[in-house]
C-alpha positions as CSV (number, residue, x, y, z in Angstrom):
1,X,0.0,0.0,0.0
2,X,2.7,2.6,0.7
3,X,4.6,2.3,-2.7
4,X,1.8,2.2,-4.2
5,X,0.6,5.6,-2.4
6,X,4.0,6.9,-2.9
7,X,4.0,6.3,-6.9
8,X,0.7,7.9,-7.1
9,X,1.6,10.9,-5.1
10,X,4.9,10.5,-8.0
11,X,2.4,10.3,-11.0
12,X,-0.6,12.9,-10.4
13,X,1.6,16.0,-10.8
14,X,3.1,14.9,-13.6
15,X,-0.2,14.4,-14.7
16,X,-1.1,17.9,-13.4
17,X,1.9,19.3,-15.6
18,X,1.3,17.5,-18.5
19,X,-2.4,18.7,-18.6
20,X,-1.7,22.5,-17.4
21,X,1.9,23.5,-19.7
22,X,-0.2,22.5,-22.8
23,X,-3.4,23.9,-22.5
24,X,-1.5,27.1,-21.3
25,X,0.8,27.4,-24.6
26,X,-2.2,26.4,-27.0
27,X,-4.0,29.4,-25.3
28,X,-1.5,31.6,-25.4
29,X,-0.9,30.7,-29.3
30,X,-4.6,31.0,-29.3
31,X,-4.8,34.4,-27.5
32,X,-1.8,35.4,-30.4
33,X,-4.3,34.7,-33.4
34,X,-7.7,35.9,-31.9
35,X,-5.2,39.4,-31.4
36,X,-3.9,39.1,-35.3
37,X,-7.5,38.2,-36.1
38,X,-9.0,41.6,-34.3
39,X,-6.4,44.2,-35.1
């Protein structure tokens, strides 16, 4: 039970970071066109 506590508490921010860093480049690529698109 503990290593396999210890190996999810390894694995959900790594989850965490693979989810967040993307989303937040896409958007900001995103946020880049929508500007080029407005102006």
């Amino acid at each position: 039970m503990s290593s396999r506590s210890t190996s999810q508490m390894n694995f959900l921010p790594i989850y965490y970071f693979f989810q967040i860093i993307p989303t937040n480049i896409m958007g900001r690529e995103n946020m880049k066109k929508l500007g080029e698109n407005k102006w």
